[in-house]
C-alpha positions as CSV (number, residue, x, y, z in Angstrom):
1,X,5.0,-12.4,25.9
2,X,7.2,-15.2,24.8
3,X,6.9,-14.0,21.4
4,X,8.1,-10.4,21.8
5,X,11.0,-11.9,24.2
6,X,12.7,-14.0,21.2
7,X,11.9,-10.8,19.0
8,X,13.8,-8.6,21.0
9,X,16.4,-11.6,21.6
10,X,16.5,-11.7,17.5
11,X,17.1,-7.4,17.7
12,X,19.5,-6.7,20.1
13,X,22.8,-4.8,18.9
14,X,20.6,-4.0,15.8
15,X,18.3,-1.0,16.9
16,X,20.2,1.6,14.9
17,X,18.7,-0.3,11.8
18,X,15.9,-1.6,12.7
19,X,12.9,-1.6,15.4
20,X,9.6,-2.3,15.5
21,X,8.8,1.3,15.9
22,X,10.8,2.5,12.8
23,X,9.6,-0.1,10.9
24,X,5.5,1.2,11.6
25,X,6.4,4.8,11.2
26,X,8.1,3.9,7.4
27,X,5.0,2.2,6.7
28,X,2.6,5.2,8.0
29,X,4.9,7.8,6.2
30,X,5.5,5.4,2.2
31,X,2.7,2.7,2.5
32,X,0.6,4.0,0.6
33,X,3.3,4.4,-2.6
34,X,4.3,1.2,-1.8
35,X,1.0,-0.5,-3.2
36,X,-0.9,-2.7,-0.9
37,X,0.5,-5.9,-2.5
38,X,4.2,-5.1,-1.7
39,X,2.8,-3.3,1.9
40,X,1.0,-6.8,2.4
41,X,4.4,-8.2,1.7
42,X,6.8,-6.3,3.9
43,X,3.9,-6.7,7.0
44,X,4.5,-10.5,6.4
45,X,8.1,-10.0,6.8
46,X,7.9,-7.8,10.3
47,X,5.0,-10.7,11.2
48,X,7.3,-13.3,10.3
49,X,10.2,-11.7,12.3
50,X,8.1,-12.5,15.5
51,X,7.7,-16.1,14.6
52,X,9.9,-18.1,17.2
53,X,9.6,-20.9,14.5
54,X,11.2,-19.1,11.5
55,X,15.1,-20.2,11.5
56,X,17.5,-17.9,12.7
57,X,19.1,-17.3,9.1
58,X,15.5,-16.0,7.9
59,X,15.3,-13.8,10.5
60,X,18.8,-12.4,10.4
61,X,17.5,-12.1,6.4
62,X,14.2,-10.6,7.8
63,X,16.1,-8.1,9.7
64,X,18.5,-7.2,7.3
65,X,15.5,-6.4,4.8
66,X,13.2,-4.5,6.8
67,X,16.4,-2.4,7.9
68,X,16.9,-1.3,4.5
69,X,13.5,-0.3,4.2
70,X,13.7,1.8,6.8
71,X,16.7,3.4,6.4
72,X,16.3,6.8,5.3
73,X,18.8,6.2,2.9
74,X,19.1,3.6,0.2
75,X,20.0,3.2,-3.9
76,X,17.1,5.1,-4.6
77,X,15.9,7.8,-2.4
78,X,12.2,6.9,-1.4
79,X,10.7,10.3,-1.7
80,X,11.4,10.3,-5.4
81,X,8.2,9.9,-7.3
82,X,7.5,6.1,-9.3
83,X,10.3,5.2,-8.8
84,X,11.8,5.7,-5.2
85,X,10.6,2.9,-3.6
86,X,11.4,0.4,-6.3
87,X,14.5,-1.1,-4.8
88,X,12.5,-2.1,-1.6
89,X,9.9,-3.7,-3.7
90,X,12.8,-5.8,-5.2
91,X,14.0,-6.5,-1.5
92,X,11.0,-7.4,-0.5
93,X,10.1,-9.5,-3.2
94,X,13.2,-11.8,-3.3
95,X,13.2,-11.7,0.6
96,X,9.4,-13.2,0.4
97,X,10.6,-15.6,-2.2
98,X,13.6,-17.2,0.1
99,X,10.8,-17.6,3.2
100,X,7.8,-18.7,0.9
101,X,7.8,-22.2,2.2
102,X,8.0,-20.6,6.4
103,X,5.4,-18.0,5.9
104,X,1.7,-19.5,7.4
105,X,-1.7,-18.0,6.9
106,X,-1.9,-16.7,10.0
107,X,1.4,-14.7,9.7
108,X,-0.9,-13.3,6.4
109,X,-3.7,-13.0,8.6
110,X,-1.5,-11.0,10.9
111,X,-0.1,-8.8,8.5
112,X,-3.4,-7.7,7.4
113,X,-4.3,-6.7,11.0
114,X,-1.4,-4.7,11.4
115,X,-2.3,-2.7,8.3
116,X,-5.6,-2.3,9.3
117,X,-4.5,-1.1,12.4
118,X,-2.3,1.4,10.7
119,X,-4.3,2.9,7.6
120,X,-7.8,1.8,8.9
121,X,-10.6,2.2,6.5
122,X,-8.2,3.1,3.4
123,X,-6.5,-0.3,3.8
124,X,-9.4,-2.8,2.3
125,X,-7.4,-6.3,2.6
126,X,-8.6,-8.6,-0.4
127,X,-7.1,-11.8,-1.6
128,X,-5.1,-9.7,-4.3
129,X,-2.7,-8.7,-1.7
130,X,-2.1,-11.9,-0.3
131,X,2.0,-12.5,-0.8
């Protein structure tokens, strides 16, 4: 409870970009284009956003990263074949790389789960797609 009240505290005044809600149905509708190593990576961001020991300047970072990636539009339109989601992956990527030292295992762990939850079966977590 706690943690979804600083969440929301983190969020508010920024739902046209981002929400939880947006953020899943991106991630049901592109995941699997994404590649399970950069999915793996953006679920460690939105896991990491809950996290009311991140600093503020991650999260606003957090935010600003998983808004992109949800916005219907960005540099490279995602619905383009190869190479439409490659600008996210670079987001992503560098985003992971500033927070490497915050992320813990069980924000990893947690990120799994909520792929699981989403894709089920099709999403077979190994240590490959650890970020």
């Amino acid at each position: 409870m706690n943690e979804d009240l600083h969440l929301e505290t983190t969020i508010k005044g920024k739902e046209k970009h981002y929400s939880p809600d947006k953020f899943i149905n991106k991630v049901k509708r592109y995941g699997a284009n994404l590649g399970f190593r950069a999915l793996h990576g953006v679920a460690v961001l939105y896991c990491a956003l809950k996290s009311p020991d991140l600093p503020k300047e991650h999260k606003l970072m957090i935010l600003g990263v998983l808004g992109y990636f949800i916005l219907p539009i960005d540099l490279i339109a995602d619905m383009l074949p190869a190479v439409g989601l490659a600008d996210d992956i670079v987001i992503i990527t560098k985003a992971i790389s500033v927070i490497y030292s915050s992320i813990t295992d069980e924000m990893k762990e947690e990120a799994h789960e909520v792929l699981k939850k989403i894709f089920g079966d099709k999403y077979q977590p190994s240590i490959e797609y650890e970020v």
